[in-house]
N, C-alpha and C positions, 0 to 999 in steps of 0.2 A: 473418470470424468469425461467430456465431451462437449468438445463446444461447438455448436452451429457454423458460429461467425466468430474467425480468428481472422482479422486484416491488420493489416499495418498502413500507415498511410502512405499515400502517393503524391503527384501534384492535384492543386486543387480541391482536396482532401476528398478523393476517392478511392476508396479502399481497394487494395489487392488481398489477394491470399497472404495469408501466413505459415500455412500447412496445405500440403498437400493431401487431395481428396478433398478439399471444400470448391464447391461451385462458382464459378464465377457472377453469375445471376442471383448467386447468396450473397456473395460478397460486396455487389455493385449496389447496392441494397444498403450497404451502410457505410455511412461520410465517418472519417476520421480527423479529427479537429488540435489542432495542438491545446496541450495544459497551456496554463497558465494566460490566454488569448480570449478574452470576453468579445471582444470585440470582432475576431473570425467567427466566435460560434452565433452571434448575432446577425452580422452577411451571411452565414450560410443558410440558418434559417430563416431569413427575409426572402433569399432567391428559392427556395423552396417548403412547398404548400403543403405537404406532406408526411412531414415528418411524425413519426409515434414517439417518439423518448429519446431522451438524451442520457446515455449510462456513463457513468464518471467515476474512478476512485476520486474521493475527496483529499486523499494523501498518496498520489503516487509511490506503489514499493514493487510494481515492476520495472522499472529505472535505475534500480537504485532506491533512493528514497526523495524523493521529489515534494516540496513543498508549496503549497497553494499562497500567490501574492494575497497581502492584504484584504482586498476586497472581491478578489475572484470569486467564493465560491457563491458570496452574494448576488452577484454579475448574474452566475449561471441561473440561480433561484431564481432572480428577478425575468428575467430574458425568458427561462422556460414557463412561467406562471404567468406571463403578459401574453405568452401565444400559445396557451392552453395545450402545454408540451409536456408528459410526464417527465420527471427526475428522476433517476435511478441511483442511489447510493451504493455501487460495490464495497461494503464494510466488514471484507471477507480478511482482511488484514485488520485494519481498524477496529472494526466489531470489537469489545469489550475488553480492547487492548490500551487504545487512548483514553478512553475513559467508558463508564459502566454501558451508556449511550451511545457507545464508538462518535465520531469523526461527527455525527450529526449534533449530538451534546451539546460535544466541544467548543465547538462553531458554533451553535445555538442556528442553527439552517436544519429544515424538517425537507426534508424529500418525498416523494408520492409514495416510491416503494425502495427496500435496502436490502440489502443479500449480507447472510453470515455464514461464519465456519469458526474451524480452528480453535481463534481461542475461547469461544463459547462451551467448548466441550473438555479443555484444558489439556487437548493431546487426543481425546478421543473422536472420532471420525463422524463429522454431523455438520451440516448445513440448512441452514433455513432462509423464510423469504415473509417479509414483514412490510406490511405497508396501511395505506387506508381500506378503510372497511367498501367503502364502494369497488375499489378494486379487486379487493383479495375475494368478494365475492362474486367476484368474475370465475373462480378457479373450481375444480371440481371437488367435492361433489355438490357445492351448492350452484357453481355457474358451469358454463357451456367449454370451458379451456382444460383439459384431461394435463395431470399434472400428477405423476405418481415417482416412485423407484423403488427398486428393489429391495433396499435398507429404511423406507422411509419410515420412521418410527420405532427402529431398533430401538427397544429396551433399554440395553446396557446403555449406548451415547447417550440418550436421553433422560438416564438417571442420572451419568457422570454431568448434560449439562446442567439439568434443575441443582444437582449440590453445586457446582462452581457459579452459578449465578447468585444463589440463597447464600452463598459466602464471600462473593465480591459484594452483593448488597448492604450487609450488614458491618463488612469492613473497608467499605471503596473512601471513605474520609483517610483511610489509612495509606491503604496499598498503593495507589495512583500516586499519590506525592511521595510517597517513598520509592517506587521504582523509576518516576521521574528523577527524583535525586539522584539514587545510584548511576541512573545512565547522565543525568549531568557531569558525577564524577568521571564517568569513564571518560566520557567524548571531553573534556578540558584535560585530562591526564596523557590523552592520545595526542592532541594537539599540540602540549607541550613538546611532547616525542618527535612530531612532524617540523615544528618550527625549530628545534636541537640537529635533526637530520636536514634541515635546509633545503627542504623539500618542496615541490607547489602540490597546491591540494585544499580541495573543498572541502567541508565537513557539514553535514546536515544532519539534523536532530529534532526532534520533536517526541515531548510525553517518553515511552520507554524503547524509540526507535532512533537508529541513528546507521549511517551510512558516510565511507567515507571515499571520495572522489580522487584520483592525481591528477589534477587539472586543476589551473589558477585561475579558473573565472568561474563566475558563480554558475550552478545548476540549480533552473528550473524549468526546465523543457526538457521532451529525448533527444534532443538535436544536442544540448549542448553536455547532455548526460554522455552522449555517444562519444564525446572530444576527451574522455579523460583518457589516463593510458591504462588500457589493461592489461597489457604486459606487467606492468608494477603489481598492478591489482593481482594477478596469478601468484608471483613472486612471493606478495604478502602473504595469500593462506597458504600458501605450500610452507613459509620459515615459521608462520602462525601453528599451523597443524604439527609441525615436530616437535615443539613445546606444549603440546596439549590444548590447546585453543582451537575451536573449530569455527570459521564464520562461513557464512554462505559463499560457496566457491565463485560464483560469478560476480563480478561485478554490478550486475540491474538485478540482486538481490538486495534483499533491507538484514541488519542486523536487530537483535530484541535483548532486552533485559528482563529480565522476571522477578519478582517477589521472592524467589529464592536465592539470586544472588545475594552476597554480601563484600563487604569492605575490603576481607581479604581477596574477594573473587578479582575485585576491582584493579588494585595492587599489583596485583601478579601478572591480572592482564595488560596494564598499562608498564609494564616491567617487559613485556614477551614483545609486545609491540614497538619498545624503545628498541630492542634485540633486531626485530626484524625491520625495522625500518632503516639503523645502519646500514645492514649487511644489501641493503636495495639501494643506499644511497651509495653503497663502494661499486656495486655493479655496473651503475648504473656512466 
């Protein structure tokens, strides 16, 4: 993959690099806005006349897993459609994981255009890009914006996606509240563990994702995602991973549950996690 424009934000929310080898005249090019702040992304686009789009995950999971207040993603909808700004739904985690619709659905919020991957293809390798008909024929070969790749249209991914969409369609009454379930169980079986360990620590969850914080004040920004302790967090997959448990090694990764877990998966997990989370509270 390849991204153009990798920034992190600065003051002022002017982007810097993130990676080396991207331009600075790339990157000054695009404002970076804190989640969760309707009301920055509204100052910033009142002080400028210029803007093309506003791209957003609707459920932050490179933080961790970062959840949208109440009324924010409305905020954003409202704010970009009163000053004729496109929406960009990044739904490359969300896509057809929160629900069949991803994160747009859910929230009943339509955005102009949304990006997929991952779990569209159930493991196999494909990304797409979806939006209104006015736009998307902007793109070649009916409009003027060349837009190709090398894999586009492989076969194989795009048999493995049409079957897992043709069978989340016909069992998404099912699967969605059942692996919300499971992950309900896990993430209150974990908790139990953390509040038994006397531990501080957030826990965020939504639908089949959940993410768990050391830090005792709520996360829902990267600022205050950044405040937890990763030292803990490391600690955790490493006593996790010797018992057969694999979670995302870093911290501002998101955890997932799938339609193939089951009850016992759950058990065992919330058993490994009691295990490691002592042996972090003796260390500690």
């Amino acid at each position: 993959s390849y991204d153009y424009v990798l920034v992190n934000a600065g003051s002022a929310a002017v982007g810097f690099s993130h990676s080396e080898g991207s331009l600075e005249e790339t990157t000054s090019h695009t404002l970076v806005i804190p989640y969760n702040d309707s009301e920055e992304l509204d100052r910033i686009i009142t002080k400028n006349d210029d803007i093309a789009c506003v791209i957003i995950e609707p459920i932050l999971a490179n933080m961790g897993l970062v959840l949208p207040e109440k009324q924010y993603l409305n905020d954003v909808r409202k704010i970009t459609h009163q000053n004729d700004i496109i929406l960009i739904f990044d739904e490359v985690i969300t896509g057809f994981r929160l629900a069949l619709g991803g994160a747009s659905e859910f929230f009943g919020i339509k955005p102009d255009l949304a990006t997929f991957a991952k779990a569209m293809g159930n493991g196999f390798p494909i990304a797409a890009i979806a939006g209104k008909k006015e736009i998307m024929q902007q793109l070649a070969p009916l409009g003027g914006v060349y837009q190709a790749s090398t894999y586009a249209g492989n076969p194989v991914s795009v048999s493995a996606s049409i079957s897992t969409i043709e069978s989340l369609i016909m069992a998404k009454n099912e699967i969605y509240p059942s692996i919300a379930k499971t992950c309900d169980s896990l993430v209150n079986g974990i908790k139990d563990e953390l509040e038994d360990a006397k531990l501080n620590f957030t826990l965020n969850t939504i639908g089949s994702m959940f993410q768990l914080f050391f830090s005792g004040e709520k996360v829902n920004d990267s600022k205050s995602a950044k405040k937890s302790n990763i030292t803990k967090f490391r600690l955790l997959f490493d006593e996790l991973l010797k018992k057969g448990i694999f979670i995302p090694p870093s911290q501002f990764e998101t955890c997932f549950v799938s339609h193939s877990h089951n009850e016992d998966d759950v058990y065992k997990t919330i058993e490994f996690y009691g295990d490691a989370l002592r042996r972090i509270k003796d260390s500690s």
